[in-house]
N, C-alpha and C positions, 0 to 999 in steps of 0.2 A: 470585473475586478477593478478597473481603471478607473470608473464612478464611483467607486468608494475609497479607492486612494488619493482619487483627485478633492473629495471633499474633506478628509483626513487632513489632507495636506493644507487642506487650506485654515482648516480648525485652528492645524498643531499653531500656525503662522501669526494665529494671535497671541501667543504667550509669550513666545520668545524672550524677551525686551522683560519682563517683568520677571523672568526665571533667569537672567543674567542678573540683576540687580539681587534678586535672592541669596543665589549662589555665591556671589562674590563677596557678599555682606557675610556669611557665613564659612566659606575658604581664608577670610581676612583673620577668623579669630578661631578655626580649627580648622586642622592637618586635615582632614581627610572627612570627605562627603559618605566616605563608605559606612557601613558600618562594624564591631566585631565581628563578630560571625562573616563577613564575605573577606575580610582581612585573613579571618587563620582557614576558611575554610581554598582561598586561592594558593596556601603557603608562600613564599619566597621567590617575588616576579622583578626581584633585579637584574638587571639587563635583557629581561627577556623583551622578545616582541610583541605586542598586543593589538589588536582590531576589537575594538570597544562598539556593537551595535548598536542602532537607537539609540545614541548619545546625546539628545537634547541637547542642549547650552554646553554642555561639555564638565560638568562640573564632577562626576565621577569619575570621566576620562583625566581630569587633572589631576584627581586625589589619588589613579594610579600612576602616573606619570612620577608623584613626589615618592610613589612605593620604589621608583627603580626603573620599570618599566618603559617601554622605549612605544609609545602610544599612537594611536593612528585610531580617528573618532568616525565615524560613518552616521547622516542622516538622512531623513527623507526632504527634511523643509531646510530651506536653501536660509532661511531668518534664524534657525537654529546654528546652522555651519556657520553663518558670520558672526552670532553672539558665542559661539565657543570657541572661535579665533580669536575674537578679544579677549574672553576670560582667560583664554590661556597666554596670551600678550601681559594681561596686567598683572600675572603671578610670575612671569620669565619663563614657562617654561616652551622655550623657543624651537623644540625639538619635535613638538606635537603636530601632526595633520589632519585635519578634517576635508573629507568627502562626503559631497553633496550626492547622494545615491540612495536608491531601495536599495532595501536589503535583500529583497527575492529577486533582484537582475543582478549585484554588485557581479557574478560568476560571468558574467556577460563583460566587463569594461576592467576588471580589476583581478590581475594573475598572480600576486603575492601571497604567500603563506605564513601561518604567522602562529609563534608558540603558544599564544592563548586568546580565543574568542570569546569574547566575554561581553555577554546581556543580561541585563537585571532591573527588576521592579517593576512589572507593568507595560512590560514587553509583547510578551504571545496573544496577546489581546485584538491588537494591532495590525495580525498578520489574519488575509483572508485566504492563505497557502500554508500551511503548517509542513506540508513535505515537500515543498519547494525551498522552503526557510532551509530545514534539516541540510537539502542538498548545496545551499549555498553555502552554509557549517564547515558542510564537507568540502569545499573548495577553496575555502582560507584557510585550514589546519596543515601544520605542515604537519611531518607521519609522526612525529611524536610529538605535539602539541594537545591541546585539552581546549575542550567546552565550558566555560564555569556561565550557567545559570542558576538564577533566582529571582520567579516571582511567586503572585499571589495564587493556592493552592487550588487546585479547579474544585474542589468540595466546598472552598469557602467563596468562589465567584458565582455559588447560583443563590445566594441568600441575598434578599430586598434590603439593602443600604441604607434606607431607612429606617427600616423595623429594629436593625442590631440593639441590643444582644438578644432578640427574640427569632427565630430560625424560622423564613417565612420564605420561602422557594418564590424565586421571581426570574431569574436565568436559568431553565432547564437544562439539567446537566448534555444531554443530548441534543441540545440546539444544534442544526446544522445551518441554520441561515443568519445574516448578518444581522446587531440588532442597535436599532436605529438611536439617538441620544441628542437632545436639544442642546447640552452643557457639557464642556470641556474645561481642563484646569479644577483648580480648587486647591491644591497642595502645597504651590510655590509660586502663584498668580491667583489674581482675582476671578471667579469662574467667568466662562465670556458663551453667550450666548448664539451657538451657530453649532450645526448639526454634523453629525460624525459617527461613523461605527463602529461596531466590534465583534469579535468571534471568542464561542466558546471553545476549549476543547480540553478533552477528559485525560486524566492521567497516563490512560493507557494512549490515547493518539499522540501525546508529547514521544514516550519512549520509543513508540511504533518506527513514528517521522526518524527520527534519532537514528534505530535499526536499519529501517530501509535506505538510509543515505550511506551505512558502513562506519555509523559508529557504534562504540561501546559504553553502554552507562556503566562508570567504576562503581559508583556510589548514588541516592539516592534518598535527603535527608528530609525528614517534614518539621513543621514548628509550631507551637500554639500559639504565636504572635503575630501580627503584620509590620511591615517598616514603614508603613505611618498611618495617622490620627486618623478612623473612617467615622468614629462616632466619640460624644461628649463622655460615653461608657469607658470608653477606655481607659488606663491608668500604663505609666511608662514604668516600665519594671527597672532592673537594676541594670540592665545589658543595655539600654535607650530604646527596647521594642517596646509596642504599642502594642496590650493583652486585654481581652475580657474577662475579669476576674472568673465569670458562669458559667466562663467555658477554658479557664487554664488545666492543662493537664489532659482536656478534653476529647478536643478538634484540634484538625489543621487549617491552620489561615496561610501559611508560607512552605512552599518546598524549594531546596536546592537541587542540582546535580552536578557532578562531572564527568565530560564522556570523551572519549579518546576513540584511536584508529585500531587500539587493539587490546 
């Protein structure tokens, strides 16, 4: 596991610097990196406490910070923690922490609890422990705190990236072994050539992880869009998601949850 984090880490370490300069360009002329849909479906996170996971550069940790939120960022790469101390330096908001950490030890060095955990977008991917993940979940919630995830739908992560909007199985939904990738970035950097993994896993081992750590999923939403641009197909609907005309109404490309202690 430590061979694939260690090369992860070193991938993530190329962007950094280029997804600061994104985000800030973009925080400068809108409120918030988030989007609808993770706005009304978090409801009302004023004052509350947050532990914002996999927070790259920081730039959706700050767009909660301006919701209310009393924020605290967690990364793996040590280049992302110090590009999301300046972004959060050059916008004031002087109350924000980032931690340098995995996310499957943070339960190990870090004993705060916190009224909402919140990962999103290209997260679970990432992790090569999905019930290790769950149990460190469970270690930052305080008893009446909540989960808010959302990423991309595990039915639309075994389809060939290339081929879209043509349905050509290229990640077997059952993969259990890591699978290997020359290119990283593309989104909010220039892609950078250097090799990295990823894990799949299926809807039911997301929930599973969840249960077996001693949470409860409230809710569970799917979507026929992605939050952002995977192919030239796409077209931005009226809400700013990114839809396949061939398949609106269709498929699932996005699910949320939130899941709680009881």
């Amino acid at each position: 596991m430590n061979h694939y984090l260690d090369a992860n880490k070193h991938s993530w370490a190329a962007l950094p610097r280029e997804h600061y300069e994104t985000y800030k360009a973009r925080l400068s002329t809108h409120a918030s990196t988030l989007s609808p849909t993770q706005i009304q479906e978090l409801g009302d996170i004023e004052g509350k406490t947050l532990i914002h996971l996999q927070c790259n550069t920081g730039a959706d940790t700050i767009s909660l910070a301006r919701l209310g939120a009393r924020v605290t960022g967690v990364d793996l790469v040590p280049e992302n923690i110090h590009y999301a101390r300046k972004l959060a330096a050059d916008f004031g908001i002087d109350d924000a922490r980032f931690i340098e950490s995995n996310v499957l030890e943070i339960m190990e060095t870090h004993h705060e609890t916190y009224d909402v955990v919140f990962t999103t977008e290209g997260v679970l991917c990432w992790l090569p422990d999905l019930y290790l993940w769950a149990r460190n979940v469970r270690h930052l919630l305080a008893d009446d705190g909540f989960l808010y995830l959302m990423d991309g739908h595990p039915f639309f992560m075994v389809w060939d990236e290339d081929a879209l909007p043509d349905l050509v199985v290229k990640y077997p939904y059952f993969q259990k072994t890591a699978d290997a990738d020359d290119w990283i970035g593309g989104y909010a950097a220039e892609p950078k050539q250097t090799v990295n993994y990823s894990w799949m896993y299926t809807m039911g081992e997301i929930v599973t992880a969840l249960s077996e750590a001693g949470l409860h999923v409230e809710w569970l939403h799917e979507f026929d869009w992605l939050y952002y641009r995977e192919s030239i197909e796409q077209i931005n609907d009226e809400t700013g998601h990114w839809v396949f005309p061939q398949h609106q109404g269709q498929l699932p490309f996005t699910f949320s949850l939130k899941a709680t202690l009881r």
